[in-house]
C-alpha positions in Angstrom: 0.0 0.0 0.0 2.7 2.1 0.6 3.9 2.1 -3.5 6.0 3.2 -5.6 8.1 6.3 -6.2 5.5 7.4 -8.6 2.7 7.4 -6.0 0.0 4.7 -4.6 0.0 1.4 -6.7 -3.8 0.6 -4.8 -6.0 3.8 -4.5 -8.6 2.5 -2.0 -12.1 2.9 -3.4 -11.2 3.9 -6.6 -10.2 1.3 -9.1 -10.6 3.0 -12.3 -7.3 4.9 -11.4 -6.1 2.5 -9.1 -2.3 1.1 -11.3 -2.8 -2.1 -9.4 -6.3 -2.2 -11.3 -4.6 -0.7 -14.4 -2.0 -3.6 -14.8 -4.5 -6.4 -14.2 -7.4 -5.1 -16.6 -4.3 -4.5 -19.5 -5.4 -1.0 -19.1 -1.5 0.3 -19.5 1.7 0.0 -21.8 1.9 -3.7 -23.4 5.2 -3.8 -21.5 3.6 -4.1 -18.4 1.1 -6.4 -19.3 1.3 -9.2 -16.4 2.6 -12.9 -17.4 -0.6 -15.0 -17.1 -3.8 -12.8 -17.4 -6.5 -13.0 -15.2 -9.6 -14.2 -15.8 -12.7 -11.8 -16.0 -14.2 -12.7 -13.0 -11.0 -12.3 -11.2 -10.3 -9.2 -12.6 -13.8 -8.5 -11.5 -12.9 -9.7 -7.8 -9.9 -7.2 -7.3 -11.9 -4.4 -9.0 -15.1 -4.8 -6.0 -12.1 -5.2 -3.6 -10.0 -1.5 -4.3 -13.5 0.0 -4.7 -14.7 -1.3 -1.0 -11.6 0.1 0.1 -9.0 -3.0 -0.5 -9.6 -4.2 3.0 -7.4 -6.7 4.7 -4.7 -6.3 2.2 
C-alpha cells in the first residue's frame, strides 16, 4: 500500500485509477502487461475489492 516512487499502486475505493487495477485489466503499456492474465471474474474480484476500500490487504 505504501507504492512506488510514482505514487500509490492501490487507490482504495477507486479502481478506475487505481495502477494495481490498471495492470490487471491491461489498461497500461503492453510492457507491463502481467505474465498469465486473469480471468474476467478475477479481474472483477480485485476491481469490487479497491473499490470497498482493498480491506485486509
Amino acid at each position: 500500500m505504501a507504492g512506488t516512487l510514482y505514487g500509490p499502486v492501490v487507490m482504495p475505493g477507486d479502481s478506475r485509477h487505481s495502477i494495481f487495477n490498471m495492470l490487471v485489466e491491461g489498461r497500461l503499456d503492453a510492457s507491463t502487461r502481467m505474465p498469465h492474465p486473469l480471468t474476467p471474474e478475477e479481474i472483477e474480484t480485485l476491481r469490487l475489492w479497491v473499490d470497498q476500500g482493498a480491506v485486509k490487504n
